[in-house]
Structure formats: structure tokens, C-alpha cells
C-alpha positions in Angstrom: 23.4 42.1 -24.3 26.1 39.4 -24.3 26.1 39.6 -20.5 22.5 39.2 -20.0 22.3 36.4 -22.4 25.3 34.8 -20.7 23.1 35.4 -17.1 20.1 33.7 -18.9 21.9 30.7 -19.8 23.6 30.4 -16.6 20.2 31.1 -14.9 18.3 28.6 -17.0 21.7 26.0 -16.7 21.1 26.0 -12.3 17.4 25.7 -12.8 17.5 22.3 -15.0 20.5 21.4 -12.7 17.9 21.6 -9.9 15.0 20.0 -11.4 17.5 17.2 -12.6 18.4 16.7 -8.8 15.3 17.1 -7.2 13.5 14.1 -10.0 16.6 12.0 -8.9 15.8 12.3 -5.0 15.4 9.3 -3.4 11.9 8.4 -2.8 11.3 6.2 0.9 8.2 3.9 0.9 8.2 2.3 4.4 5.8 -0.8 4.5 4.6 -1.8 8.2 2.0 -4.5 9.1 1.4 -8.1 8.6 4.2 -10.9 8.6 1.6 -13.3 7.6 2.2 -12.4 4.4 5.4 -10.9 4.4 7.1 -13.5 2.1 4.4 -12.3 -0.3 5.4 -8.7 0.0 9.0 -9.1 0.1 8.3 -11.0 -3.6 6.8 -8.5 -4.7 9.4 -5.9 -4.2 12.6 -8.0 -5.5 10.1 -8.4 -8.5 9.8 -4.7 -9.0 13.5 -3.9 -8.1 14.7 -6.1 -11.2 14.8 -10.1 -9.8 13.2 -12.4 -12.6 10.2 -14.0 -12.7 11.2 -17.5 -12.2 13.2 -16.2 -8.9 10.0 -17.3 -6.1 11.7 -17.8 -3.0 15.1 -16.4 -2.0 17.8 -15.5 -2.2 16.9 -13.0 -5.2 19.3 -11.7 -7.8 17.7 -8.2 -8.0 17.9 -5.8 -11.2 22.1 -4.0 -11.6 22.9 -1.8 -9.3 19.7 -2.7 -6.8 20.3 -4.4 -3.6 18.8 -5.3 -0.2 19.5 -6.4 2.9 18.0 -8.0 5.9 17.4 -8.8 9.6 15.4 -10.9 12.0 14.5 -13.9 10.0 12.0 -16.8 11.4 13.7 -20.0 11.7 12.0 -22.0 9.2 11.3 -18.8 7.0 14.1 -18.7 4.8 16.3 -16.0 3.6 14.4 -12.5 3.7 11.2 -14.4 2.8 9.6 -14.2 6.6 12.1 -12.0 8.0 10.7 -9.0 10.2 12.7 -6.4 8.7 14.5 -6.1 5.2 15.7 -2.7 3.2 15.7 -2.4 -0.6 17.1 0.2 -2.3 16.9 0.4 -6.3 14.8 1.8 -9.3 11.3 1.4 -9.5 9.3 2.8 -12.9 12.0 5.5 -13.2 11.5 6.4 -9.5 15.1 6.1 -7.0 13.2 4.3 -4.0 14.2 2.8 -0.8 11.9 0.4 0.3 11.5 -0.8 4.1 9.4 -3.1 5.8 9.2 -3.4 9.7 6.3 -6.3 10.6 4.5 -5.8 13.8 1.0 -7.6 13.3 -1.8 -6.8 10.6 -3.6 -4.7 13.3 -0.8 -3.3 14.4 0.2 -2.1 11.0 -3.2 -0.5 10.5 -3.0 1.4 14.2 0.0 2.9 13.2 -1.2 4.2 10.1 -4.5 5.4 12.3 -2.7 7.0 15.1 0.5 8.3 13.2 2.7 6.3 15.5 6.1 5.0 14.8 8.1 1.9 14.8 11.7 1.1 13.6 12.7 0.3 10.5 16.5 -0.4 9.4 19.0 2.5 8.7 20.0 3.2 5.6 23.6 2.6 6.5 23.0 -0.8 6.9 22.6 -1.6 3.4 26.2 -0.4 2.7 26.9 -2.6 6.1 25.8 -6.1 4.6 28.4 -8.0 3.0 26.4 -9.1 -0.2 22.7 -8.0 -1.8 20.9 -9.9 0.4 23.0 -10.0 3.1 21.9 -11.5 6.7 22.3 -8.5 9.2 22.2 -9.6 13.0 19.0 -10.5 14.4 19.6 -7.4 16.9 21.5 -4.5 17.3 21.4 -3.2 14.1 21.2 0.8 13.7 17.4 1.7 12.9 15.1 5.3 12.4 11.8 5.1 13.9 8.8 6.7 11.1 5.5 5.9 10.6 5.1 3.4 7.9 3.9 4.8 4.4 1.4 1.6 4.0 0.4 -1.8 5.6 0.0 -4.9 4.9 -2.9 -6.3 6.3 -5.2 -9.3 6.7 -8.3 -7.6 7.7 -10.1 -4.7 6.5 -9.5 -1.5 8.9 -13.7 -2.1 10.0 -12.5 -5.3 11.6 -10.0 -3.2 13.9 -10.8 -1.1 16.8 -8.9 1.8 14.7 -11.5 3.0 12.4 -11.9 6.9 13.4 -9.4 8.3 11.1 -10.4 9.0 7.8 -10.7 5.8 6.1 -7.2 4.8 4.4 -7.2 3.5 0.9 -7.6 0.1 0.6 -6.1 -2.6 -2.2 -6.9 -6.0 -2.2 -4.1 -7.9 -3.3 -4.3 -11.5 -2.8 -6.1 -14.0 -0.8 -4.9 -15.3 2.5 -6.1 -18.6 3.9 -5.5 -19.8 7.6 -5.1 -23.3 9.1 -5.3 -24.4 12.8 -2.8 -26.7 13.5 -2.2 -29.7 16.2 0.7 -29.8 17.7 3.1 -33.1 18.2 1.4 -35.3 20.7 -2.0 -35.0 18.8 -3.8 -37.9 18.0 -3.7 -38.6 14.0 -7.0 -40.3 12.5 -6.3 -44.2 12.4 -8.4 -46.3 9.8 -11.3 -46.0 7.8 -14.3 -43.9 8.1 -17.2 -45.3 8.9 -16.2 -48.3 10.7 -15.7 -47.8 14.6 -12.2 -48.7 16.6 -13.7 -49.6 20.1 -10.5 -49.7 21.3 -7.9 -46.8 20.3 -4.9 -48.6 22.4 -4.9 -50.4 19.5 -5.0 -47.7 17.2 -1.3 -48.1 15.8 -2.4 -51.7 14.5 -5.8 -51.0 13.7 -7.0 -53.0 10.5 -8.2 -51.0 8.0 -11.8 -51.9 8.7 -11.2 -50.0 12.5 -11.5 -46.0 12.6 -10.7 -43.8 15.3 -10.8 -40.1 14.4 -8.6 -38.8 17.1 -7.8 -35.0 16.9 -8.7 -33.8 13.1 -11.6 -31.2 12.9 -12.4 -28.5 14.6 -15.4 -26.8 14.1 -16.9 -23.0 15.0 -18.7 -24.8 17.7 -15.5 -25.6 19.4 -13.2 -23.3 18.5 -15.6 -20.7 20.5 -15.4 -22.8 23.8 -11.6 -23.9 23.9 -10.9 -19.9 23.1 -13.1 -18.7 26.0 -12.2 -21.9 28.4 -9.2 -22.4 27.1 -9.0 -26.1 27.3 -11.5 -28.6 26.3 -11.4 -32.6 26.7 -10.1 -34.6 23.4 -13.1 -36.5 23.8 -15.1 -33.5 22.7 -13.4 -33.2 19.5 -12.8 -37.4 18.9 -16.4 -38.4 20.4 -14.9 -41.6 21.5 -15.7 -42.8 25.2 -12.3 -44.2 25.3 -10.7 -40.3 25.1 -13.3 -39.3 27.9 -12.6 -42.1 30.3 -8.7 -42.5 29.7 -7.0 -40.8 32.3 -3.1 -39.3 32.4 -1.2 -38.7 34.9 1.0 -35.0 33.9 4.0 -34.1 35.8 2.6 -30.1 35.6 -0.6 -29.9 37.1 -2.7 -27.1 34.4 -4.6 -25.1 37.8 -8.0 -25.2 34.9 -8.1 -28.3 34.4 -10.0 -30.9 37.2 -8.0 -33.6 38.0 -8.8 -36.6 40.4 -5.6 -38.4 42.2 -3.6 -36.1 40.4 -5.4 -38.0 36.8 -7.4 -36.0 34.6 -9.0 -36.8 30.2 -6.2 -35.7 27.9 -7.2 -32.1 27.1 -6.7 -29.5 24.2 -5.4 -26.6 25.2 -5.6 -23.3 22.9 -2.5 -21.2 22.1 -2.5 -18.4 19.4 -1.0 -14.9 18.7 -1.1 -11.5 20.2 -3.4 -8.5 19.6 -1.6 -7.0 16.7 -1.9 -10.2 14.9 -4.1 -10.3 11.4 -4.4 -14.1 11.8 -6.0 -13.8 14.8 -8.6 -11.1 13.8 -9.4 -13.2 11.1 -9.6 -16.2 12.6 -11.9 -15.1 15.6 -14.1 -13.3 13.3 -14.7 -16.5 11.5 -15.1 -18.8 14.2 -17.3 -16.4 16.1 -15.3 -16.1 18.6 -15.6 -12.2 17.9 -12.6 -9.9 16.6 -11.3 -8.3 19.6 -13.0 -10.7 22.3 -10.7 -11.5 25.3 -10.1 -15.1 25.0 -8.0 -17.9 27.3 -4.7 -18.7 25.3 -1.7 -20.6 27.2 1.8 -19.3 27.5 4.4 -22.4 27.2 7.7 -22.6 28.6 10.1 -24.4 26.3 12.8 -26.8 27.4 14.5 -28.6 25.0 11.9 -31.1 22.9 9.2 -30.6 25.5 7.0 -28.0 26.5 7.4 -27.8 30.5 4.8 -25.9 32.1 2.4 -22.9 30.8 -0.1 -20.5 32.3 -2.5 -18.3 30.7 -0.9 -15.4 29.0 -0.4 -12.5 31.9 -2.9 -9.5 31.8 -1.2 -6.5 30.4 -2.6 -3.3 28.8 -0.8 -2.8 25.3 -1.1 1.0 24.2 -4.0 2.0 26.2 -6.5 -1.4 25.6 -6.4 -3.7 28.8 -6.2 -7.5 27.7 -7.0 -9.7 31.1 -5.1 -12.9 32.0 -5.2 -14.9 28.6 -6.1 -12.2 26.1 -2.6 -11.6 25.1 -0.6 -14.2 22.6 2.3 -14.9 20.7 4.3 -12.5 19.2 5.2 -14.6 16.1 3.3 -17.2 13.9 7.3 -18.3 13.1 7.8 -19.5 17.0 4.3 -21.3 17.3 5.1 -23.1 14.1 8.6 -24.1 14.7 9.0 -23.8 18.0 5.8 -24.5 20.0 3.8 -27.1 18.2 6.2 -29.2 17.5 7.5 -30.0 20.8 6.0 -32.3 23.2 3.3 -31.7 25.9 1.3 -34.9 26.8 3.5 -36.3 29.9 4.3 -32.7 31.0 0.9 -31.0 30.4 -1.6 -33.7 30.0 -3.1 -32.7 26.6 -2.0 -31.3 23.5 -1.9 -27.1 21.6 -3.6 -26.2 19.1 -3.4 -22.8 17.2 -4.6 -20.7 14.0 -2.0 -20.3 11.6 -1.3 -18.3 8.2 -0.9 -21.2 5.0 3.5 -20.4 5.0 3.6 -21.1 9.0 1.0 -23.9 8.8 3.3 -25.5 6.0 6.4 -24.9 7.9 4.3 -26.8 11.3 3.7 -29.5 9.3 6.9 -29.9 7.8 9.0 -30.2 10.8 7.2 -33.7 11.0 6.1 -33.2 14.4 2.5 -30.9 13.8 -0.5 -31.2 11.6 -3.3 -29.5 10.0 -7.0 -29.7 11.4 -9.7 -29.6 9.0 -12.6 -27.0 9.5 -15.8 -27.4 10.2 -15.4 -30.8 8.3 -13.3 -29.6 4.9 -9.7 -29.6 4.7 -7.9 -27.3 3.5 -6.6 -26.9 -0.1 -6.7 -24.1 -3.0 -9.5 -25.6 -4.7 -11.1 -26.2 -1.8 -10.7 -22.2 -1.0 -11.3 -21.2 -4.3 -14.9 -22.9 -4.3 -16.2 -21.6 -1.2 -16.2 -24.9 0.6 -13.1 -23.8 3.0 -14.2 -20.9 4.7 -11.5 -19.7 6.8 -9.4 -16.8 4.7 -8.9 -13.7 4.0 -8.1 -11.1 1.8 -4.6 -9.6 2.1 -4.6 -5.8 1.7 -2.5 -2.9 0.5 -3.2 0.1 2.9 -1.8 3.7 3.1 -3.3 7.2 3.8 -4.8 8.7 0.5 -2.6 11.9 0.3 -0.2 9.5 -0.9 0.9 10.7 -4.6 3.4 11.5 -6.8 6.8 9.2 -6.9 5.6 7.3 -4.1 2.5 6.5 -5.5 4.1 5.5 -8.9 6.1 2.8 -6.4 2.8 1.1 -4.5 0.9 1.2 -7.6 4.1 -1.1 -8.9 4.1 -2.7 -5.8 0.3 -3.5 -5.2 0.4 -4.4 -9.0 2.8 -6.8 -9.0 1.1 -8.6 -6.0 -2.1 -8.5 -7.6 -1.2 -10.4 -10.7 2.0 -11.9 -8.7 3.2 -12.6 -6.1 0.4 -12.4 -3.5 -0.1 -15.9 -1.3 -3.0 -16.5 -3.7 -4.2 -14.7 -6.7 -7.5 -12.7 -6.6 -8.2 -14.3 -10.1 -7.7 -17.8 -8.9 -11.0 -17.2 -6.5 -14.3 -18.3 -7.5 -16.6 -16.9 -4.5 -16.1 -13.2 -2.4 -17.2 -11.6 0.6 -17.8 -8.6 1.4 -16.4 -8.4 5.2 -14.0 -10.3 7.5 -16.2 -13.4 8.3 -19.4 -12.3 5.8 -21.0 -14.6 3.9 -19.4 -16.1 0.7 -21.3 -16.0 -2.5 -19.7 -17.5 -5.4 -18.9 -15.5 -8.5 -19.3 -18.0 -11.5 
């Protein structure tokens, strides 16, 4: 009796020792997709692992005993908040989690949740590597697995994609995400009043206030259609002044599409952007009309020093099985257009001056090196109550997707995580928004 008793205790003992163990396994939730809104996500997690409320930007004290390290940062971003890759490791409602993100692009997030395809994310090791919580890792070399993400974040629906024949992954609006196009440094700034015509834009720097010369401030649908299928248009078609049209510069790199007499052609505005896998490109196209997966005519700069040097259209290439002809392709960061493209200088070298479509964080940093500046859209410029009423039309929703056979721990930790940005951390709160729509680009009703 005694010795089957015993053998039932010790039976029962191993089986709760088990289940303890098992319930204590480390749960991995691996976030892919969109650096648009990265900062935004990366919030949201340090939120959930423990940092307080009042902690917005980095660095981020997270909850004892949680930690995170990370790798890749933008230049202007700022601590893990626009950093490519990061790994957090903690408790989350009861559930031991390691958190990853890896940011490829909105659309490429989505594909890889569509096609089951991987992408690395940072080895666990590393978190042990990093000096401190919140450690800066190199910006290469570090140790990485490659996995398909558990979610993406995303700036487009997955109908806005050309992956859309899997079952349809679940789908969280978050947030809201607006997008700016921005001028770069040479670009004309409005001078004077409007209203009253500058006849004479040499004199635009000591205009009286009575004079007004728009220069290079709006851009509407109109345009943004022909300089992304051209890919450069004359300022005079955005300014309307004969003065822009009849001006001629003399560039020291001759741009092979634009027509230039004695070597002189109109200052021009030349279109730059990102790549495929970019959200803020989706979005923005769809807007526009320029059409979500159109092949467009974007310039590739060469950098040297302040100035840009020379460019060509962006080389054809064919980028997991979809062909993208000579100017299709793009950017591979909003971080390097912001801080590293627009605001050099391109009149004397190139003749003209970029414009591109930015997410609001790279748009701000643009504008705040002092050298690039926002356009407005089709006559409105931007601001949150602008957004928020229905008179600013370019945004977004910013999405939460993953595969719905997601459950148990992990969902406990995206239903955290999604949470949090919802009534958070997410670029701009859902509840803030006084209009919707129901599609990328679809028609804005108000709500109120």
C-alpha cells in the first residue's frame, strides 16, 4: 500500500513538475514589416515589458528583470525607436516572451507572412552580448536565426498587396499613419503674401510683404501622377510663375531625361521614393493615383559629401519573382531619404531639386535637419487636426497582422501588444480620428 501511495505521489510530483515547466517556456513572438511605424511598435513593447507610461522615446527603463537590446539604428532615429532590428525579452500578462522585430517594408512584411518566407532576426545570445538593457549592438555582423515572422506591421491592408491568395490573415487596426512628401534642400520656399504677385522671384529674398512667389509648396494628385511616371517635371509646373519656366541653369551633370539647350535647361523636380516592400509607398501611390504596384520613374542619387553628384533612374531588377523596369525600384530606407538624401544639395549638380513621400517621424526628422521641407497636398497642409477632420487626405491605417491559428501564450502577448498600441502608443490614436475609410485610398466619410 505504502509503496503504491509513495509511486502516486512521486508520479503526481513529475507531472506538476512538468506542467510547471512547460507554463514557464519561453513564448517567441517575432514581429516583421513596416519601419514606418517601427518607433510606434517598439513603444508599444517596452510599454508591455514593464517601462512607465511617461517613458515615450528612448532609452526605456523596462519592468525588473526585462531587458532588450538592439541593432541597425537610422541616423536621426534615436536609440531603438527606428532601429531595424531590436530583441526583448521579459514577462508579458504572466506569459515568459521574447520579442523580435526585423523591418523589411510593410509589403514585405505581409509577403512573408503570405508565402511563409523567412528573414533574420537577432539571436538570442545577443541579448546576454549587450552591455546594458538597451544596449547598441553593431550595425552588422551580429549573430541572427532566420524564421518567418509571427505578425507584421503594416501600412496597408493585405488587398492593397499583390499577396492576397492565402487565406486572409487577421487584421488589427492599431493606429493611424499619415504621410508627407517632402522637398529637399535647394527647393524654393514660398516668399510673401498670398494673393499679391512677385513678378520678379530674383528678388524673392527681399520681397515686401505685399510680393508673393509660391515657389515649391503643393503638390497635388495631378502632379504627383506625372512626375512619378516621367519622373521629372519643370518647377514652373508646380510654381506657375513664367519666371521658373523661362530661367535657365546651367548643371554640371547633364539628367539624359531632361532637354537641355547649350547645355541650359528650367530647374526641374525630380521624384525619388522607396522600394517595393515599402508601406509608404503603397499608400502613397494609391492615394495619388498613381496606382499601388504601378512601375514608376524614381532617381537613384549618388552622395558626395553635402551634395548629391549625379543620379540615374533606379536599375531594373526582379525582386522575388516580380520584374520592376528601370525606375520601378527605390530606397531601401525612409531613414536615408530623410537624412541623407533631401537634405543635401542638387541644383548646381543636377539642375532641379527631389522630392519624396515620407512617413510623419521621417518627414519630421527632414525637416529638422534645417535643410528639407514639407509640401502641402492638394492645397492642405499637414497637421493632426487637419487629418483628424478629413481635410488632409494622405494616411493610413497602421495594422497588426498575423495568421489566425495564432493562440494560446502567443496570443495572450499580441492581444497585449495590439492593445497597448491601440489606446497607446500607435503614431496616432484611432480615437483621435473623426472620419474613416474603408480601403487604402477609399473615400473618407466623417464619423461625427
Amino acid at each position: 500500500m505504502k509503496s503504491t501511495a509513495y509511486k502516486t505521489i512521486i508520479a503526481a510530483t513529475l507531472a506538476w513538475s512538468f506542467i510547471s515547466q512547460a507554463s514557464a517556456a519561453t513564448v517567441y513572438v517575432r514581429i516583421g514589416g513596416a519601419q514606418a511605424f517601427g518607433d510606434a511598435v517598439h513603444r508599444a513593447v517596452a510599454h508591455i515589458l514593464g517601462a512607465s507610461s511617461t517613458q515615450t522615446t528612448p532609452p526605456y527603463t523596462l519592468g525588473t528583470g526585462n531587458t532588450y537590446a538592439y541593432a541597425d539604428t537610422s541616423p536621426a532615429g534615436g536609440g531603438v525607436g527606428k532601429s531595424t532590428q531590436a530583441i526583448f525579452s521579459g514577462t508579458v500578462s504572466g506569459v515568459t516572451v521574447i520579442i523580435k522585430t526585423s523591418f523589411t517594408g510593410s509589403t514585405d512584411g505581409i509577403r512573408l507572412l503570405a508565402t511563409s518566407a523567412t528573414v533574420p532576426f537577432l539571436a538570442d545570445s545577443l541579448l546576454s552580448s549587450a552591455t546594458q538593457s538597451g544596449g547598441l549592438l553593431p550595425n552588422s555582423g551580429n549573430a541572427t536565426e532566420s524564421v518567418t515572422p509571427d505578425a507584421a506591421a503594416a501600412d496597408s491592408f493585405q488587398a492593397s498587396t499583390v499577396y492576397t491568395t492565402t487565406p486572409a490573415l487577421t487584421d488589427v487596426q492599431v493606429g493611424v499613419g499619415p504621410y508627407i512628401f517632402v522637398a529637399g534642400k535647394d527647393a524654393p520656399r514660398p516668399v510673401g503674401t498670398y494673393g499679391q504677385a512677385l513678378t520678379d522671384p530674383t528678388t524673392a529674398a527681399g520681397a515686401p510683404s505685399t510680393s508673393y512667389y509660391p515657389g515649391l509648396s503643393n503638390i497635388t494628385t495631378q502632379q504627383a501622377i506625372a512626375l512619378y511616371n516621367v519622373g521629372n517635371l519643370p518647377l514652373a509646373e508646380f510654381s506657375g510663375v513664367d519666371y521658373d519656366r523661362t530661367n535657365l541653369v546651367t548643371p554640371s551633370f547633364q539628367t539624359a531625361a531632361v532637354t537641355y539647350t547649350s547645355n541650359q535647361a528650367p530647374v526641374q523636380v525630380f521624384a525619388t521614393g522607396r522600394d517595393y516592400g515599402s508601406g509608404a509607398r503603397i499608400v502613397s501611390f494609391i492615394e495619388t493615383g498613381i496606382g499601388a504596384n504601378s512601375n514608376v520613374a524614381q532617381y537613384k542619387p549618388t552622395v558626395s559629401g553635402s551634395t548629391v553628384a549625379s543620379q540615374v533612374l533606379y536599375p531594373a531588377t526582379t525582386i522575388n519573382g516580380i520584374f520592376f523596369p528601370a525606375g520601378s525600384d527605390g530606397n531601401t530606407s525612409n531613414g536615408n531619404l530623410s537624412t541623407t538624401v533631401l537634405p543635401k544639395s542638387t541644383l548646381a549638380t543636377l539642375g532641379g531639386v527631389y522630392v519624396s513621400y515620407l512617413p510623419l517621424l521621417d518627414a519630421t526628422n527632414a525637416k529638422n535637419t534645417g535643410n528639407a521641407y514639407w509640401l502641402a497636398y492638394n492645397g492642405v497642409n499637414y497637421s493632426s487636426a487637419a487629418l483628424s477632420n478629413g481635410s488632409y487626405s494622405l494616411f493610413a491605417y497602421e495594422h497588426i497582422l498575423y495568421h489566425p491559428t495564432v493562440t494560446g501564450d502567443q496570443q495572450t502577448v499580441l492581444s497585449a501588444f495590439t492593445n497597448q498600441l491601440i489606446n497607446t502608443d500607435a503614431t496616432i490614436l484611432l480615437n483621435t480620428l473623426h472620419v474613416s475609410r474603408p480601403v487604402d485610398g477609399g473615400i473618407i466619410t466623417t464619423t461625427y
